[in-house]
VORO-463770 format. One record per residue (C-alpha): residue in one letter; x, y, z. Coordinates in steps of 0.25 Angstrom, whole numbers, plus 2048, in hexadecimal, padded with zeros to 3 digits. Example, Ala and Ser with C-alpha at 12.3 -4.5 7.8 and 13.67 -1.06 7.14 Angstrom:
! VORO-463770
A8317EE81F/S8377FC81D/
***
This chain:
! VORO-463770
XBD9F89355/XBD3F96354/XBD3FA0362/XBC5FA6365/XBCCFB5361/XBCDFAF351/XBC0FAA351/XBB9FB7357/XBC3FBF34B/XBBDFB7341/XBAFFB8345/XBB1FC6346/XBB6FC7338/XBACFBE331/XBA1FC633A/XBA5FD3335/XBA3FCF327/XB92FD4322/XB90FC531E/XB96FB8318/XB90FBC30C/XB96FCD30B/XBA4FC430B/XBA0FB8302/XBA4FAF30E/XB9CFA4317/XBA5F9D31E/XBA5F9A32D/XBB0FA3334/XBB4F9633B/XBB6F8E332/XBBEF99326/XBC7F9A333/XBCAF8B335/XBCCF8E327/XBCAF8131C/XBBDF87310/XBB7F9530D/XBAFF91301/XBA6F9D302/XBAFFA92FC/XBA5FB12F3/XBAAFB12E3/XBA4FBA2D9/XBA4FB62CC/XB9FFBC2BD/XB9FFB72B0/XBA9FC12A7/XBADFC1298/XBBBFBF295/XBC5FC528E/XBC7FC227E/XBD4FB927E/XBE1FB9274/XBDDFAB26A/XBE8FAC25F/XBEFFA0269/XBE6F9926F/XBE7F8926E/XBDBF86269/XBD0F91261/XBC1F90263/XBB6F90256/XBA8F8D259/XB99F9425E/XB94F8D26B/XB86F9026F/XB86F9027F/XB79F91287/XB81F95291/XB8BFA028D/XB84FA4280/XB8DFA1274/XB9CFA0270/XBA2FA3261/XBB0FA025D/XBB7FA4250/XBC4FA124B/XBCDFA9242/XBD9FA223C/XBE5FA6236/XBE8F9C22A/XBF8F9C227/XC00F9521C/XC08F8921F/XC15F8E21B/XC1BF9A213/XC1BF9A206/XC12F8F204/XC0BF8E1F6/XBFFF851F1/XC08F821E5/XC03F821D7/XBF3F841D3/XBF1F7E1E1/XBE1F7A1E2/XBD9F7A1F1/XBD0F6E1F3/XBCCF72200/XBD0F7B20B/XBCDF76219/XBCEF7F227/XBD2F76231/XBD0F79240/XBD8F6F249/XBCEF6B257/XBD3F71263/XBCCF69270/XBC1F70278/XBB6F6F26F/XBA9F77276/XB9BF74273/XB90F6C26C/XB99F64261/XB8BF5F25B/XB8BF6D255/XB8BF6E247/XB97F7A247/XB99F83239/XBA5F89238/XBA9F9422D/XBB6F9A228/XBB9FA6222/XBC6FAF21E/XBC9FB922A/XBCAFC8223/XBD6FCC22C/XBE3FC522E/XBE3FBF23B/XBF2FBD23D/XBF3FCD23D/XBECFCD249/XBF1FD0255/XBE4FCA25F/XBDDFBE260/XBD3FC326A/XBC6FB726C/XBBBFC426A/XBC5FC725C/XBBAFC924F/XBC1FC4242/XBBAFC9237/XBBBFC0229/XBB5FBE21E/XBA7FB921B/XBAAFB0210/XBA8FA0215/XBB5F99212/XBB0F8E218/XBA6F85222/XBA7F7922A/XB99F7522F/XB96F68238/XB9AF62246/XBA8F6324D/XBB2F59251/XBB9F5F258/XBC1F5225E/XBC1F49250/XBCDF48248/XBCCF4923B/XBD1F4122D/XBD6F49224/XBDDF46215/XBEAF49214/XBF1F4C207/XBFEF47205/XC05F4B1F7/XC06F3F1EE/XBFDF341F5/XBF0F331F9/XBE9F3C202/XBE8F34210/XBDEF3621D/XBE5F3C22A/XBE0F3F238/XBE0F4E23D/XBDCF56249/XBCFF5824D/XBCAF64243/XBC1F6B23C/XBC2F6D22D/XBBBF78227/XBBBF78216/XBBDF86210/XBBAF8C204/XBC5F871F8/XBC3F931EF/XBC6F9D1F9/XBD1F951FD/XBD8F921EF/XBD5FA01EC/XBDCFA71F9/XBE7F9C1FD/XBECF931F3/XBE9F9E1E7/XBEEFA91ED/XBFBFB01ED/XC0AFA91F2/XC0CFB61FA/XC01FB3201/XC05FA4206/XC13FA9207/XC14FAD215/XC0AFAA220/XC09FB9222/XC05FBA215/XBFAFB1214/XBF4FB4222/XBF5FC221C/XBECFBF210/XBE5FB3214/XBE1FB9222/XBDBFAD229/XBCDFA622B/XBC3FA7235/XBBAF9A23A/XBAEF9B241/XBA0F95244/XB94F9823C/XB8BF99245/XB7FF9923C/XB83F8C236/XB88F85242/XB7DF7E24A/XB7CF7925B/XB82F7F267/XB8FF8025F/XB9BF7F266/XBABF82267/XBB6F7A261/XBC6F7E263/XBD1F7E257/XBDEF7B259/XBE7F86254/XBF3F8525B/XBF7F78253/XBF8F76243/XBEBF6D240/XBE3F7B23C/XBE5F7E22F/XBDFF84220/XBE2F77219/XBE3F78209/XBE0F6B201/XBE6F701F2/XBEBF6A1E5/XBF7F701DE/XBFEF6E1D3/XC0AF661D3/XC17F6C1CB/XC1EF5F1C8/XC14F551C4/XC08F601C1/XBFDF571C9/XBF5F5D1D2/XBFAF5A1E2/XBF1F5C1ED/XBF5F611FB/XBF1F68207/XBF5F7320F/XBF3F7921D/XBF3F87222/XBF3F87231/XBECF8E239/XBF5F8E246/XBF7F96252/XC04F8C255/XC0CF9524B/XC06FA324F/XBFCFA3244/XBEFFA824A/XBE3FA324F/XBD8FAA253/XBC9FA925A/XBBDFB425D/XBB2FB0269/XBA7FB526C/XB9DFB3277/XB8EFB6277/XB87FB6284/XB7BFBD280/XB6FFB8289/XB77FAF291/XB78FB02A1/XB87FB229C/XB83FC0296/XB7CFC32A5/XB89FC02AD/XB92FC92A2/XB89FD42A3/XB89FD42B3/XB96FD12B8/XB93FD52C6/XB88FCC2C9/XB8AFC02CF/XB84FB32C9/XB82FA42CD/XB8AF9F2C1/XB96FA62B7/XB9BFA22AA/XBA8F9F2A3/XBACF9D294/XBB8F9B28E/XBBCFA127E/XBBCFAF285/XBB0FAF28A/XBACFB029A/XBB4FAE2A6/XBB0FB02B5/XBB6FBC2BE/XBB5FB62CE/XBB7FBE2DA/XBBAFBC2E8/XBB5FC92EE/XBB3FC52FD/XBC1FBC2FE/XBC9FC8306/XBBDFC7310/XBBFFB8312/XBCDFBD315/XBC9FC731C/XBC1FBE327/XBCAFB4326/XBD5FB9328/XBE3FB2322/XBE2FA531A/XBE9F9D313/XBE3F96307/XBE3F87306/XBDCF862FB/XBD1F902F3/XBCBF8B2E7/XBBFF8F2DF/XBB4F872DA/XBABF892CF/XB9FF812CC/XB9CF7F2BE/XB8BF832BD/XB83F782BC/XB7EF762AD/XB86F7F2A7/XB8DF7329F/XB84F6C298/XB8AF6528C/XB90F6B282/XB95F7728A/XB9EF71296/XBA5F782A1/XBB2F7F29F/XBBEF732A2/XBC5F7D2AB/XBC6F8C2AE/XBCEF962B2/XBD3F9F2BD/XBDBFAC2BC/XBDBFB92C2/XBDEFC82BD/XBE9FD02C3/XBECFDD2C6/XBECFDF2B6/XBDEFD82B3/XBEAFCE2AD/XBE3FBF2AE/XBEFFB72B6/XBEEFA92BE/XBEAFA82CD/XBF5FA32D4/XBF1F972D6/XBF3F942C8/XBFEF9C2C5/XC08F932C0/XC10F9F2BA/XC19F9B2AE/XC25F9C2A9/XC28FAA2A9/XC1FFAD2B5/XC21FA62C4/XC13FA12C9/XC0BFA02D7/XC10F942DF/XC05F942E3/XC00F8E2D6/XBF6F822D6/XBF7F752CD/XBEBF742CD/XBE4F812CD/XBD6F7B2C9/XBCCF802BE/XBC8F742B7/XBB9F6F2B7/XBB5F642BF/XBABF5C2B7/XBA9F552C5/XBA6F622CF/XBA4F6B2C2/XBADF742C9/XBB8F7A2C6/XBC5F7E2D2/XBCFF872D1/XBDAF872DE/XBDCF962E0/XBE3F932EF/XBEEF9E2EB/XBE4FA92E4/XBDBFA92F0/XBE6FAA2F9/XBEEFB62F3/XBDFFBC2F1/XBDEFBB2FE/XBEBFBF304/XBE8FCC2FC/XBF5FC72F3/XBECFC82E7/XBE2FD22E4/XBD4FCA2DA/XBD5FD32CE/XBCBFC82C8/XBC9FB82C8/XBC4FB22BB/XBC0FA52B7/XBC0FA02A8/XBBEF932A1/XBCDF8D29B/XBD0F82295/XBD0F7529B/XBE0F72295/XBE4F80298/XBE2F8A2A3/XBE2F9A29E/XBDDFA62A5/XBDDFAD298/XBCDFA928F/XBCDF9C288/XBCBF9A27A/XBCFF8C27B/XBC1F86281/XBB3F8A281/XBADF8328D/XBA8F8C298/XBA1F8B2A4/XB96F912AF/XB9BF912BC/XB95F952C9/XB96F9E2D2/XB98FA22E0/XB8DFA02E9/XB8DFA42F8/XB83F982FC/XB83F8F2F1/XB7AF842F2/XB7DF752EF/XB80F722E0/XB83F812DC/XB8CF852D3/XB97F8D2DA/XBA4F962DA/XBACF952E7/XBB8F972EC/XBBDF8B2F7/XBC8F912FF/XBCEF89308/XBD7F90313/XBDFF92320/XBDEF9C328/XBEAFA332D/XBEBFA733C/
***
């Protein structure tokens, strides 16, 4: 029950303030002191570029252009480190190339209009990738301008293939492989600088990484027609390879033998792997909100492959505490609206996203309430099983529980040195950019009377005030 001299406090408290709207708070003082739903807590949002990210071990690598109308448009490349299969390894005698494939194993995820005819060149990088030391996503890797080899037509990215398999001595028989994408390259260049060339240089991967350098795949934009999209190559596995059809001579019968041979391309055996990406936003309502990051807008924008993630604010929550006075939370969660006809086929929402925080160092580290910690480092009990982010194609919302974060925010236990939202994957939660999907979405924003149907951000806290 609540005495007359708590009731006057509060309505002195909530009458001192300059209005509901100077503290980003409309909420009936009766009812924040019986204490069950403030959903009126004023968020600040912008729409920020992120940071370029490591890609030399990511799980999956991205290649495409996409056309956006939304976010402008998105180009992946791919720069590969190719690697003999063992040391030593020779050709054998007057060995002759039929063919030499480059083949890219599927990775799941593919982003955007598959009825695109893709074009997808390769060509010998000019600098020896494994002497590299960063993999950054904004990276230039300069190469070669000679075509070593094209693959134009549609993608299918979840068909396995038939492929011949050569087996010495019998016939040549048909065998199912991964979803992939093989790219013919040029057999001149190939019997000239691999199966021709020097033993020193096959005798050691070192030595061949060395003088071979590596290949660089990318779209041809020119050539490639649509709204194009993203597809996703499984490195971290041994299906991507430079595979050699050759003939050679056999030195006990003298007939000719036919076999195959792969050099992986693998980051599973620290061979590297790596991606460029870049972003263009030019004359996009994107390009707007980057140039005025102060200014409030009704909607924001995320994008994952290093490109845009969302700063939010609290900047009237000590206020609430303030009037209030001692709480404790029940339950705080934020709510996003995904905007109204921002994902019209083929660009879909992101699956899930992500919440972090910066401390003290601008280092990006988990709220608390997804804080699991790991094995060398003791999380927050406090930690939820179910701390929410995934896209509800029901609501088209997505939820985080931040129960703990709020509290501790406003207990004064922890200081906001910056909230983010970004788009993850939907297997894998990260706070670090993704380069793992390419689905992103426009979200709303907070709004201090929104009517019905808007698209919103809000934060629902839930509490009890504490006498």
């Amino acid at each position: 029950k609540i005495d007359l001299l708590t009731l006057l406090i509060s309505l002195f408290l909530f009458a001192s303030c300059e209005s509901t709207s100077t503290i980003g708070l409309e909420v009936d003082p009766t009812s924040a002191l019986e204490g069950s739903l403030v959903d009126s807590i004023t968020i600040k949002s912008s729409t920020l570029i992120d940071d370029p990210v490591e890609t030399s071990t990511a799980a999956s690598h991205p290649l495409g252009f996409l056309k956006d109308p939304i976010f402008g448009t998105t180009e992946a490349s791919l720069a590969l480190a190719v690697n003999v299969p063992n040391d030593a390894y020779s050709f054998g005698t007057t060995p002759t190339l039929d063919s030499a494939i480059l083949v890219l194993n599927y990775a799941p995820n593919f982003y955007g209009d598959s009825t695109s005819t893709y074009s997808i060149d390769v060509h010998q990088l000019d600098d020896n990738i494994t002497r590299e030391t960063s993999f950054l996503t904004n990276k230039d890797w300069s190469y070669n301008p000679t075509l070593l080899g094209n693959k134009t037509g549609k993608l299918y990215p979840t068909t396995r293939y038939k492929v011949s398999d050569m087996v010495t001595g019998k016939p040549d028989t048909l065998k199912s492989v991964t979803p992939q994408i093989r790219i013919p390259l040029d057999k001149s260049f190939f019997q000239q600088n691999v199966l021709n060339t020097n033993t020193a240089n096959l005798r050691t991967n070192l030595n061949f990484t060395r003088y071979f350098r590596g290949l660089h795949v990318q779209l041809n934009k020119a050539t490639s027609t649509g709204n194009g999209g993203l597809m996703f190559f499984d490195f971290a596995s041994t299906n991507s390879s430079v595979v050699f059809y050759y003939k050679y001579k056999n030195n006990t019968t003298s007939a000719n033998d036919t076999t195959s041979i792969s050099f992986p391309i693998t980051t599973s055996l620290g061979y590297k792997v790596a991606a460029t990406i870049k972003h263009d936003y030019t004359g996009t309502a994107v390009a707007t909100q980057i140039a005025n990051p102060t200014v409030q807008y009704p909607i924001t924008y995320l994008q994952p492959l290093a490109g845009l993630k969302n700063k939010i604010s609290f900047p009237y929550l000590d206020k609430f505490a303030t009037a209030v006075g001692k709480v404790a939370i029940n339950k705080a969660e934020l709510v996003i609206d995904l905007s109204a006809g921002s994902d019209a086929l083929p660009y879909g929402p992101s699956p899930r996203l992500s919440l972090y925080r910066y401390d003290i160092a601008e280092n990006r580290v988990n709220l608390p309430d997804n804080n699991a910690g790991s094995t060398t480092t003791p999380g927050d009990p406090r930690n939820q099983g179910a701390f929410g982010g995934y896209f509800n194609a029901v609501t088209r919302q997505y939820v985080f529980v931040v129960t703990a974060y709020v509290q501790d925010l406003l207990d004064g236990k922890t200081k906001d040195y910056g909230t983010f939202l970004a788009s993850t994957p939907n297997s894998t939660f990260s706070i670090f950019p993704s380069i793992t999907t390419g689905a992103r979405s426009v979200i709303g924003s907070f709004k201090k009377t929104p009517a019905a149907g808007d698209n919103v951000m809000k934060l629902n806290i839930y509490y009890t005030k504490i006498n």
